[in-house]
N, C-alpha and C positions, 0 to 999 in steps of 0.2 A: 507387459505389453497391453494397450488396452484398444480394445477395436473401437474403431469411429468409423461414421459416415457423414457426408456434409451436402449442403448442396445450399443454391441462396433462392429466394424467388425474387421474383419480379420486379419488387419493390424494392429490393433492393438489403434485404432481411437475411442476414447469414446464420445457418442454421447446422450444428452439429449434434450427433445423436449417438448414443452408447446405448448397445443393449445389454441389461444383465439379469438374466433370468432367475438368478440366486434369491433376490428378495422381491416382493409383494408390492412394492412402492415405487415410486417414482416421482424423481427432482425436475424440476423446471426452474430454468435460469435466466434471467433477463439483465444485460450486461451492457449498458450504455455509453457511449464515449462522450460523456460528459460530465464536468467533475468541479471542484471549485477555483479551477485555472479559468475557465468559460464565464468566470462572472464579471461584470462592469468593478473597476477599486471601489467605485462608490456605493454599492450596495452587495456586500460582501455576504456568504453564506448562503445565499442562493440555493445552489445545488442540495445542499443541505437541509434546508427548508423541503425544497421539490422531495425527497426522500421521503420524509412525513406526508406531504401533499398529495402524493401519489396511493396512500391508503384513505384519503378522504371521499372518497366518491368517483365514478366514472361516468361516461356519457349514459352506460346504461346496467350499471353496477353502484347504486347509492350508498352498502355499506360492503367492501369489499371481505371484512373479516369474518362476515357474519357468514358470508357466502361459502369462504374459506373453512371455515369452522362445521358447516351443515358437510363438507365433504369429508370432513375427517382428516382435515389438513392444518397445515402451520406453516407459518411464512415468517417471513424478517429482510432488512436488507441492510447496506452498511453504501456511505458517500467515500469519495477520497478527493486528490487534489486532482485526480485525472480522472474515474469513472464515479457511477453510479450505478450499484448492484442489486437487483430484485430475485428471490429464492423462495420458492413454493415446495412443499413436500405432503404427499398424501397416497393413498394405496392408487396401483394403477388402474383398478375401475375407474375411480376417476382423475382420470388425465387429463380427459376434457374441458373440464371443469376449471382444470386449473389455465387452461389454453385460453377457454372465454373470459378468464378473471384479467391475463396479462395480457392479452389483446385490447381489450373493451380499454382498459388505462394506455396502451399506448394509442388507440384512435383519438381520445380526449379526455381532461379531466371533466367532470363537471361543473370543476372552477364557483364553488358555492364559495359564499363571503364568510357564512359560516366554520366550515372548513377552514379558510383562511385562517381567522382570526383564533380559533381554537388551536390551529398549529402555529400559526406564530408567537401563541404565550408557551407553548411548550419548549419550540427552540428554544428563546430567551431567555425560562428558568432553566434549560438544558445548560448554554451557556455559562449562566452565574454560578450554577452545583459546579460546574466540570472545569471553567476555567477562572472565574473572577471569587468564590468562596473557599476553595481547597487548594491548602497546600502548591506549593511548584503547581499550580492550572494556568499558568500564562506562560509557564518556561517556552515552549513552545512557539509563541507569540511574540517573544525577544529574539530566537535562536535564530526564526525564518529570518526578521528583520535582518536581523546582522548580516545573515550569509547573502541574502537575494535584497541587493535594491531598486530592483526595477522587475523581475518575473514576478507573476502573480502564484508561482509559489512561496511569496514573502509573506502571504497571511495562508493559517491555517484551515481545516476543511470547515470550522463551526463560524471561520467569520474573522473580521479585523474587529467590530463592537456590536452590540446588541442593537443598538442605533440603525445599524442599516438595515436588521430584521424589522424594526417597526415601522419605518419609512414603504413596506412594499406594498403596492398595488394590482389589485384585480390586472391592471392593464400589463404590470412588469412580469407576471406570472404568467399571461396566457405568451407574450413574446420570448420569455425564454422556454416554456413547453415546445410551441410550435418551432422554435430554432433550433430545438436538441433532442427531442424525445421524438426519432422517426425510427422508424426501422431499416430506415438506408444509413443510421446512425447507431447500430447493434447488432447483439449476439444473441440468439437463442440457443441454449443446450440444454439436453435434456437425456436424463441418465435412469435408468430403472428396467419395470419390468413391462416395456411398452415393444414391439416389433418393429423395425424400421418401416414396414410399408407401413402402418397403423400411422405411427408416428408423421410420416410424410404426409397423409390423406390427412391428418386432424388441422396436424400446422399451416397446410393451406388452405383447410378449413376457413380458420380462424384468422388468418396471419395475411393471407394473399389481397384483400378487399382494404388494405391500410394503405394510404396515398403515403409515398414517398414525399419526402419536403426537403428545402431548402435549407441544408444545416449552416450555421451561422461560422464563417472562418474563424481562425486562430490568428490575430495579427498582431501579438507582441513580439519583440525583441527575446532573442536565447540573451540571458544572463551572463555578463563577461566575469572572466576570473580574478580575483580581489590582486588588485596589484604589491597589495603590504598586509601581512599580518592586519587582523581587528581583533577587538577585546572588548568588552561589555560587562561592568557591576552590575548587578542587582539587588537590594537591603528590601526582604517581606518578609513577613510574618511564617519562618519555616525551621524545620526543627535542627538540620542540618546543611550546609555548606554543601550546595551541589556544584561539582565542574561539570563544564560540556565544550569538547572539543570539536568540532567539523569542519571537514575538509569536503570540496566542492567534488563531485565524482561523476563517473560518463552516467547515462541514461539505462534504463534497458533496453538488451540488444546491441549496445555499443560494444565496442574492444575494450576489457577492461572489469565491466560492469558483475561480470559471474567470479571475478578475479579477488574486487571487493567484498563481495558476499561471504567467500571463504575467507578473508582475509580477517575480517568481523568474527567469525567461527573458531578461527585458529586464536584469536585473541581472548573470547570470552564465554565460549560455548565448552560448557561444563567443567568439573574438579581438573581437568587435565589440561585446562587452556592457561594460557599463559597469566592474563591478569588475575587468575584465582591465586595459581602458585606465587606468581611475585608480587602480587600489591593488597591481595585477600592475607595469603598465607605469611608472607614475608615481608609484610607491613602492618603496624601500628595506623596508619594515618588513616586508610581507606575500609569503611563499614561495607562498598560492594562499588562493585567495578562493572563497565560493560561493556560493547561496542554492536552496534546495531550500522543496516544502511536505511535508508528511507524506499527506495526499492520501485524510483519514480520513472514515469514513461521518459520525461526531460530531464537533463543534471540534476541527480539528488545530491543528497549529504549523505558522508559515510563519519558515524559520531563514536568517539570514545567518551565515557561519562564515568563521574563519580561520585559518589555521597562520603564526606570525609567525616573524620570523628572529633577536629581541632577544629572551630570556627574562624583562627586567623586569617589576614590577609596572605601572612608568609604559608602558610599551609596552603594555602587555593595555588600560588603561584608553585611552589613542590608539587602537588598532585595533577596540576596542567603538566607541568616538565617530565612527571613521570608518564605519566598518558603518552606522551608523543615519542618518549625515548624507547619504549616498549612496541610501541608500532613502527616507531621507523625502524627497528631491528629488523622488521621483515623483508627489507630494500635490500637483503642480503641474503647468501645461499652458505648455508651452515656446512664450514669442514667435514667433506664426507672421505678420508682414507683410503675405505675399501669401494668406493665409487667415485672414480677420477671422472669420468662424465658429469660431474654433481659441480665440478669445479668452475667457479666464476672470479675473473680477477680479484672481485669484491668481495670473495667470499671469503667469513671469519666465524669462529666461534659466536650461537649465539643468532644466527643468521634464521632462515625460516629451513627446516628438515623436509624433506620427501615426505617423512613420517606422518607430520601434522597435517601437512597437505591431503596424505591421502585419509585423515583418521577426518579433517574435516569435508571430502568429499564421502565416505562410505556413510557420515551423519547425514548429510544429506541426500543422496540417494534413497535412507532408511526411513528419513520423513515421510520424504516423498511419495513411497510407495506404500508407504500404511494409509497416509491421507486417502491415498487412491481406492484403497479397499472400500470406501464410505462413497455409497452412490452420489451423495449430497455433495461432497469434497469433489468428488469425481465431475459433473456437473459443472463446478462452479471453476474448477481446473481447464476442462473441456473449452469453457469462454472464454476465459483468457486467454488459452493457446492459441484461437482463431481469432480472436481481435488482436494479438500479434502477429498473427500471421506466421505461425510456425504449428508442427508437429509435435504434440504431448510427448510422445514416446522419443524423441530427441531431446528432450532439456535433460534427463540423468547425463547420456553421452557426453553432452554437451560440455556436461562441469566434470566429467572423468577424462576431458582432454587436457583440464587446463595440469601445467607444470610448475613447479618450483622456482625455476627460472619467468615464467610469466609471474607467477605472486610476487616475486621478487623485483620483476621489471613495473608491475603496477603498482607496488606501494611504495616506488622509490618516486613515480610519479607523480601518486597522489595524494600521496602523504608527505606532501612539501610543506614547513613551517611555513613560506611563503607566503600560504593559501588559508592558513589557519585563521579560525575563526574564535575566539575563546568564551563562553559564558560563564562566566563565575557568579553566582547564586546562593547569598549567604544571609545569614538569620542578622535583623536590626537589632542596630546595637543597642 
C-alpha cells in the first residue's frame, strides 16, 4: 500500500506526493503529456529534441546541471510516443532546489541558438549510433510503418529522418514549448523524505506564479484495423534473420489491454513460458524468442519476435507460422478435469491453464512492488497513476482480477491472423 496525497493549483498543475521517511532523499518528477504523437509528420522528433532542450538553459537557470550538481543531485529524463518525463534526485535538504530547477524550465526556456544548435548535432549523431549505423536500428521504423498508416505512431520517438532535426527553428521550438510544456499540461510527484505540508508550501512556492496556456489539441484520426494480413522484407547488413509479428491491440485502460500484457508474460517471460520451452528448448530454428506490448496511451502493438539460426526465406515463413501458432493457442482454456468451471466449449489440450495466468500475474505483482520500494521508481509510478487518472494501489487488483477465460476471450481477439502484420528481416544476400 503506498500513501499519497494530491491536490492541483490553480494553474492547473496536478500534484501528488508520498512521504517516506526511511531515506534521506527525495525524487522530484515532472511528467508531461506531450510526446512524439504531438509533432507536425513534417518535422518529426521534436519532443525528442525538446528533451535535451530542456537541460539547455532556463529563463533564469543558464546551466541547469551545474545547479543540479552544487545540490548533490542527479537527474535524467527519457521521451516516448505519448509523454515526456523529467526526474530529479538529491538529499531532502534540498528539495527546494530541485522545485526552482523544474519550475524556472517549465516558466521558459531561454531558447539560446546556441543551445539549439549544440542539441541538435547531438540528436542527429543520437539518431545515426542508434538507428541508421547498428544493426536492426530502423527495425522499428519499418515495423510502425507497416502497422499504422496514418496515426503518428507510424514513426518512432527519435524521428522519421535526421532531416527534420535540422530543418528546426528558433520559431518551431518556442511554438511547440508554449503549446505543450504548461502545467495545466502535467504531473508533479514527489516521493522522499519531505512532509506533506513542507512539500505543499514549497510547490506553491515555486509552482503557483506559472500562467497556465493553451495546450495545442490532438486532431488526427484513431488508426483503422488492417483489413488483410501485411508483410514486409527487409535485406541489411545483420547478422541474423529477425521475424516480427504485431497485431494491433486496445490502448491503456481499454478492455483487453492488462489481458495482453499477461498474455506477452505467459508467452515469453522466463525458463517456464512457453516460447522458451517450445521454440528455445524444442527447436533448432530459433536463437531467442519473445513477446513484448508497446504499452501505448492509443492502440499499441502487442509483438511476437524472433532471431532464427537458418537465413532462408522458407525458415522466416516457419518461424512467422510458429509465432502465431503458439499464441493463438491461448484463444483456448486448457482441459481442466478436476475443475469443470475451467470448461469452455473451446477448450482443448494445450489451451492457456489457470496456472500460467496466475504465475504471470503473481510476476507481476512482484515487479511491481519491488519497483515500488525505490523512492525514485515510486515517484515516477505516482505520475503516471494521476496522469491516468487512477489509484496506484488499484493496478495490482486490477490484473489479480483478470481470468483465463478473459486471456482466452482476448487473444482469440487479438490475435487474429487477419490483423497480422509480419516483418521479416534478413542478412543481404
Amino acid at each position: 500500500m503506498i500513501d499519497f496525497n494530491r491536490f492541483t493549483l490553480s494553474n492547473g498543475l496536478r500534484v501528488i506526493h508520498n512521504y517516506d521517511p526511511s531515506t534521506a532523499m527525495v525524487a522530484v518528477n515532472v511528467l508531461y503529456n506531450v510526446g512524439a504523437r504531438d509533432e507536425d509528420p513534417d518535422m518529426t522528433g521534436l519532443a525528442h529534441l525538446f528533451e535535451h532542450l530542456m537541460f539547455g538553459g532556463s529563463v533564469n537557470v543558464p546551466d541547469f546541471d551545474a545547479e543540479m550538481e552544487r545540490a548533490g543531485g542527479v537527474n535524467n529524463a527519457w521521451t516516448s510516443n505519448d509523454f515526456t518525463n523529467f526526474y530529479d534526485v538529491a538529499p531532502a535538504l534540498n528539495f527546494e532546489t530541485l522545485l526552482w530547477l523544474e519550475s524556472d524550465r517549465m516558466l521558459g526556456l531561454a531558447f539560446s541558438d546556441k543551445a539549439l544548435e549544440v542539441q541538435r548535432s547531438v540528436v542527429i549523431e543520437e539518431f545515426k549510433q542508434t538507428h541508421l549505423n547498428r544493426p536492426y536500428g530502423d527495425l522499428y521504423h519499418k515495423l510502425r510503418s507497416l502497422v499504422y498508416r496514418s496515426h503518428p505512431y507510424g514513426v518512432p520517438t527519435i524521428g522519421r529522418d535526421p532531416s527534420h532535426i535540422d530543418k528546426v527553428t528558433q520559431g518551431d521550438v518556442r511554438r511547440f514549448f508554449y503549446s505543450h510544456y504548461a502545467p495545466n499540461n502535467a504531473v508533479l510527484a514527489v516521493s522522499g523524505n519531505v512532509g506533506p505540508e513542507e512539500a505543499r508550501e514549497k510547490i506553491e512556492k515555486w509552482f503557483s506564479d506559472i500562467p497556465s496556456r493553451e495546450v495545442a489539441p490532438r486532431t488526427y484520426l484513431p488508426e483503422p484495423l488492417p483489413e488483410a494480413p501485411r508483410e514486409l522484407e527487409v535485406r541489411a547488413h545483420v547478422p541474423q534473420t529477425c521475424v516480427v509479428v504485431a497485431f494491433p491491440m486496445p490502448a491503456y485502460g481499454q478492455e483487453g489491454y492488462i489481458e495482453c500484457d499477461l498474455i506477452t508474460d505467459i508467452l515469453a517471460s522466463g525458463h517456464s513460458s512457453r516460447f522458451y520451452r517450445r521454440l528455445l528448448l524444442g527447436s533448432d530454428l530459433f536463437t531467442s524468442a519473445d513477446a513484448v506490448i508497446t504499452g501505448s496511451e492509443e492502440p499499441g502493438m502487442l509483438m511476437l519476435k524472433g532471431h532464427l539460426s537458418d537465413p532462408s526465406e522458407k525458415a522466416a515463413r516457419i518461424a512467422a507460422e510458429r509465432l502465431m501458432a503458439e499464441a493463438s493457442e491461448l484463444g483456448y482454456q486448457a482441459f481442466r478435469p478436476d475443475r469443470l468451471s475451467y470448461h469452455l466449449r473451446e477448450a482443448r489440450p494445450g489451451g492457456v491453464t489457470p496456472y500460467e495466468v496466475e504465475r504471470a500475474i503473481n510476476r507481476f505483482a512482484s515487479d511491481f512492488t519491488f519497483s515500488s520500494l525505490s523512492y525514485l521508481q515510486r515517484a515516477q509510478a505516482l505520475a503516471m497513476a494521476e496522469m491516468h487518472g487512477e489509484d496506484i494501489n488499484e493496478i495490482v487488483p486490477a490484473y489479480r482480477r483478470v481470468t483465463t477465460a478473459m486471456i482466452a476471450n482476448t487473444a482469440r481477439r487479438v490475435l487474429d491472423p487477419t490483423h497480422a502484420c509480419t516483418l521479416i528481416y534478413r542478412p543481404e544476400a
